[in-house]
N, C-alpha and C positions, 0 to 999 in steps of 0.2 A: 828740731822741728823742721819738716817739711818743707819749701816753699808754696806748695800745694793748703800749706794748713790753711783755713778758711775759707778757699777757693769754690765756688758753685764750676763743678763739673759736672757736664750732661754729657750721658755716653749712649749714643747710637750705635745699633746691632743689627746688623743686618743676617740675610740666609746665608748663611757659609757653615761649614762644620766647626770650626774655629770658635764659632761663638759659644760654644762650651767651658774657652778657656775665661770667657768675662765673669764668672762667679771669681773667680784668682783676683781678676783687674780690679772689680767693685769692692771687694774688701782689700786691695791694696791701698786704693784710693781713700776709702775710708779710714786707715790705718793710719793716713800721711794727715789726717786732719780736715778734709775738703766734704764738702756738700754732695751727693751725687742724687742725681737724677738720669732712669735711662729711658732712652725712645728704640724701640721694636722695632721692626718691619713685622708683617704676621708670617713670612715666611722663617722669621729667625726663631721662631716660638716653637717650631719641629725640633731644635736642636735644644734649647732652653728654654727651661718654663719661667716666668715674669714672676712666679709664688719665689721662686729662689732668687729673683734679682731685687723683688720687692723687700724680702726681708731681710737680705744682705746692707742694702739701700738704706732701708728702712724710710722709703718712698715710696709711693705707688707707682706702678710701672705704665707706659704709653704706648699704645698701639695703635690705636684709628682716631680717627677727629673724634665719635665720642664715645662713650658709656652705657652700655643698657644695664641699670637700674630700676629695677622693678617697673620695666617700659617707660622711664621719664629718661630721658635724651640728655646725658652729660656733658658740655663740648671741653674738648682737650682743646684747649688753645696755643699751635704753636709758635705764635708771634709771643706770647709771654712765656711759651718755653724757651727758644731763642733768646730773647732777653734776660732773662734770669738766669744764663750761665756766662760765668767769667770764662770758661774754655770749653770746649764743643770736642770729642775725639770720636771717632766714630771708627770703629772694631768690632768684630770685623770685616773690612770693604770690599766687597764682592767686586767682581768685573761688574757687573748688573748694576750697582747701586754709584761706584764709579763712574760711569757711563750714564747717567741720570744724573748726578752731579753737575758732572761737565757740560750737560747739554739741557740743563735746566728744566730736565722732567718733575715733575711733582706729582706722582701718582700714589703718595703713603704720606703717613705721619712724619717720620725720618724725614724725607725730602721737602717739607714743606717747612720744619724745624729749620732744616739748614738754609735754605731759601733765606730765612728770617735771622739765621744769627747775627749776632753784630761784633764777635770775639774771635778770637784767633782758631781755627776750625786745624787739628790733627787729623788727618787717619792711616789707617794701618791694612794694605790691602792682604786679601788672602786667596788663594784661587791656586789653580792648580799649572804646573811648571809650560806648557804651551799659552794659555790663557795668560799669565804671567807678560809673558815675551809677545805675545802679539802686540803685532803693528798699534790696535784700535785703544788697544790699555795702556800703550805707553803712550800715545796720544790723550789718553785721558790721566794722565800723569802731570804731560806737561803744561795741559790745560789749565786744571786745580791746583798747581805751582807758580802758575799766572796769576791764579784769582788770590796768592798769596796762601792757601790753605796747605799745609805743610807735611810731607810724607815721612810716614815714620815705615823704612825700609824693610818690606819681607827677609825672613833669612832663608839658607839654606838646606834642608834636611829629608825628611822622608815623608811622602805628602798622603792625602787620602786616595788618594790615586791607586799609591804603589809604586811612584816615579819616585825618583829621588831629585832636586834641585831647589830653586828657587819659589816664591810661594805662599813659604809657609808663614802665617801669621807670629809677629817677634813675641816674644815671652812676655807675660804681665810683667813682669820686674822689670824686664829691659824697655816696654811701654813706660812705663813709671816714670825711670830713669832718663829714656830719652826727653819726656818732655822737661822735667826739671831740670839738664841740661841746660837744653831749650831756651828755659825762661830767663836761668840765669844768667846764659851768656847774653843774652840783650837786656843784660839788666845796666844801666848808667857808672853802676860803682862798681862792676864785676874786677877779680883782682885788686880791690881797692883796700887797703887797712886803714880803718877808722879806732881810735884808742877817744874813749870818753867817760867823764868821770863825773856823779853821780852820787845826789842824797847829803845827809851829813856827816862832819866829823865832833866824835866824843873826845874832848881829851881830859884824863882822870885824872881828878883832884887826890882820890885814895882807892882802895880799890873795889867800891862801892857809888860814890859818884864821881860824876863830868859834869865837864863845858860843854852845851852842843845849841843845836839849834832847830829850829822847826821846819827844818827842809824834809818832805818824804820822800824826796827823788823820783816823782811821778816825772819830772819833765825830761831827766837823762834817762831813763828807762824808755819811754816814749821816743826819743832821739835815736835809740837803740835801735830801737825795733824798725824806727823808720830807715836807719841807714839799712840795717840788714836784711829789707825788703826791697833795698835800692840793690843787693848783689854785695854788699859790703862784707869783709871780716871784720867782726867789731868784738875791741877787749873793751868791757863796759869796766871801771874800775869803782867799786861803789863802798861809799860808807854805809852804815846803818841802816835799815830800811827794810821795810814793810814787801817792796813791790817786785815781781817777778817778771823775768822773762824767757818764755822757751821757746829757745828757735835754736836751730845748728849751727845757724852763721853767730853768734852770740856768744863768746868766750867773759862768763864773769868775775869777777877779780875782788873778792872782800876786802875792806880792810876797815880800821877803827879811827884809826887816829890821823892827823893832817901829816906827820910825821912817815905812816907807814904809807898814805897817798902818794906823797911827795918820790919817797921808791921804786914805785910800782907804775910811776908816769914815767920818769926817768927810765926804766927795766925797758919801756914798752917806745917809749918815742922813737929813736931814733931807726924805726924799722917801719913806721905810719906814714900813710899820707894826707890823713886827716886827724885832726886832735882838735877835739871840743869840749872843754870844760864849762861842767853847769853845775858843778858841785860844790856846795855851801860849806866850803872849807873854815875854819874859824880861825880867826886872825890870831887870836893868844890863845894862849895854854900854860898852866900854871908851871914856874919856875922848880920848884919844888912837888915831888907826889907821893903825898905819906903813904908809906907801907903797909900802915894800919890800918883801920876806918878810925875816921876824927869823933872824936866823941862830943857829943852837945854837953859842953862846960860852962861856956860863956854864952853870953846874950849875943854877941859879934865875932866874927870871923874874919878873919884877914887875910888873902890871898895876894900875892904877888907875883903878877903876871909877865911874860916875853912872848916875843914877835914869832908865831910861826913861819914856817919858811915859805915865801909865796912861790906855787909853783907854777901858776903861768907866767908871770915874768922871767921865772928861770927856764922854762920851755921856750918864751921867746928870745932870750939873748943865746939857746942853741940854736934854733931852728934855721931847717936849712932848705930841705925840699915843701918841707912839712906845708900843709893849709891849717891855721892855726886861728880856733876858733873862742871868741872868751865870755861871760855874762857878766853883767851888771847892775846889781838892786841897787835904786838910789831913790832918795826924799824929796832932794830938791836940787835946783841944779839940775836936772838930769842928761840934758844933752852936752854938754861942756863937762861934764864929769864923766860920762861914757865917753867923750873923743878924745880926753885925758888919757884915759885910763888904756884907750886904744891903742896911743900911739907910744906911752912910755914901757908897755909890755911888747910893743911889736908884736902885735895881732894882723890878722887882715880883716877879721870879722868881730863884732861885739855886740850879744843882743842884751838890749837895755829895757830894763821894765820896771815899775815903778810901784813903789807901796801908795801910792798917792792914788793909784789906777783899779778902782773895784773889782774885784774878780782877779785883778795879778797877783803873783806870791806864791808863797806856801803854801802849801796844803791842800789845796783845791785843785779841782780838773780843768781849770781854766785857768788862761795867760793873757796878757795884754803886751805886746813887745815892737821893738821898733831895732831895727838892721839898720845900723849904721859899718858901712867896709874901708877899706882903708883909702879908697879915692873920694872917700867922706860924702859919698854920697847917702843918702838916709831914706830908708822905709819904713812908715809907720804903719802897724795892723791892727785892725779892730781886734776888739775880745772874743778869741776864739778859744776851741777845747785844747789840751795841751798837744795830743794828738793832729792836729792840723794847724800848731804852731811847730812843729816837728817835723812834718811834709815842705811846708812854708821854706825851714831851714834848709832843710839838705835839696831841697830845690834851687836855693840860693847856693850854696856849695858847689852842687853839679853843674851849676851855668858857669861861675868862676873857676873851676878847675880843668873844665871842658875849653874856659875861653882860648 
């Protein structure tokens, strides 16, 4: 998955002949998973019609403040179009439209949008290899590089001119590509491998049932996704479980048993620099696992259970570079049993949450937790959704691995 997936992109089109190539951009963007909405100039509308960007889109397309509908006055509002995008590119940028940027004309829709965005503003200029290289353009270059708004570089090739050089509007694909670059390299964990593990484990009595437990693994999926929108490589390492996650940065790792976890953390540690286990590993597993299915003979059954192997304690008596991060369900007791549990696993992190605490636990989309770190200091958070108990975390991460 994209980093772009979910993303509210609104793509600005100015008059250039380039702007033919944005049927390519709007279904790339569409493609990567993001929102698009575009804004016109009405000079862009000679080169491409708004019937192709709309249905590409599958948005209405914008061109003046407002509407004529059956003569009742529609207003395009672009203070909530600005608003409403997480990223602004605007392709392709004419000298004209450049030069209204820089010097804060607002005489269209476009420029009034951008006036108002509040997001990180790309563009992509296109013009022709003298207009290129003028003085007035690269002035307006450096301008809107000032204003932080970020140039996705013309290339080299053969222009509409007839010239050959500099100019020419970069490829949808390499539009794409630059800006997920982009995003990622200013993402907090870029470079960063995160190994976390996730949901429950079954261990088989025969080869019809187990041991397990009511973990869905909403809250290590959730963790997942938040590091891997932090820029992270994350190998999610999961038992059993209902719950999905698709993204590119997200490498997922099945497994069944606390047995086959316990491998496959080990396979993965010593190459991480974050490891967070939230997975409801289960402490026994029956000694014996009949071959057969056990037949219903007796009124009672008698299993005789051993210790599975703990493997965050054995990740903490390796751990070296690692940020090593653990969970904790408890009844009672629970602050003194999470700083227990902190220190004799050599954790630096442990989020503690309580069956006592409505809404925390299994199964549900909501958590109630509290961040106790290894300088013991303690943060308690209200009940929130598991999803921004997951932001919450690798926000706590990123402050300590940054410190």
């Amino acid at each position: 998955m994209s980093i772009l997936s979910g993303k509210n992109i609104l793509l600005g089109i100015s008059g250039g002949i380039a702007a033919y190539k944005t049927a390519s951009l709007v279904r790339l963007f569409i493609k990567s998973g993001a929102n698009v909405k575009v804004v016109m100039t009405p000079s862009s509308k000679d080169f491409i019609t708004p019937l192709t960007l709309s249905t590409l889109s599958k948005n209405p397309v914008y061109s003046s403040f407002t509407n004529e509908d059956d003569d009742n006055a529609i207003w395009n509002n672009h203070v909530d179009l600005g608003l409403w995008a997480d990223l602004f590119i605007i392709a392709p940028a004419t000298a004209n439209t450049l030069s209204k940027m820089a010097n804060g004309v607002c005489d269209n829709l476009l420029l009034a949008t951008y006036l108002s965005a509040k997001c990180p503003v790309y563009f992509a200029p296109a013009m022709d290899l003298d207009m290129y290289k003028h003085e007035s353009t690269l002035r307006s270059f450096k301008v809107l590089k000032s204003f932080g708004n970020i140039l996705i570089p013309a290339t080299s090739g053969e222009l509409a001119s007839g010239l050959v050089g500099e100019g020419r509007m970069a490829e949808p694909e390499d539009i794409v590509a630059f800006i997920e670059d982009d995003i990622l390299g200013k993402l907090p964990l870029r470079n960063k491998k995160v190994l976390i593990t996730a949901g429950p484990t079954y261990e088989a009595i025969d080869p019809v049932r187990f041991i397990g437990n009511h973990s869905s693994g909403k809250m290590g999926f959730e963790i997942a996704k938040a590091a891997a929108n932090n820029g992270a490589e994350v190998i999610l390492i999961t038992g059993p479980t209902h719950q999905t996650a698709s993204h590119s940065l997200i490498k997922i790792v099945p497994v069944t048993s606390a047995q086959e976890m316990y491998s496959e953390t080990h396979n993965y540690f010593k190459d991480v620099d974050v490891a967070i286990l939230s997975a409801a590993v289960a402490d026994f597993k029956p000694k014996q696992v009949a071959s057969q299915k056990i037949k219903k003979k007796d009124s009672t059954l008698t299993l005789e259970l051993e210790k599975t192997k703990d493997i965050l304690a054995s990740l903490g008596a390796n751990k070296k570079h690692q940020y090593l991060v653990g969970f904790a369900l408890e009844t009672n007791n629970e602050i003194e049993n999470a700083k227990g549990k902190l220190k004799r696993k050599n954790l630096n992190l442990i989020v503690l949450n309580s069956l006592n605490d409505k809404g925390a636990g299994f199964k549900g989309d909501t958590n109630k937790v509290t961040f106790i770190d290894d300088k013991e200091n303690i943060t308690e958070f209200q009940l929130k959704s598991k999803t921004e108990v997951a932001t919450d975390l690798l926000n706590k991460i990123i402050k300590e691995i940054d410190a």
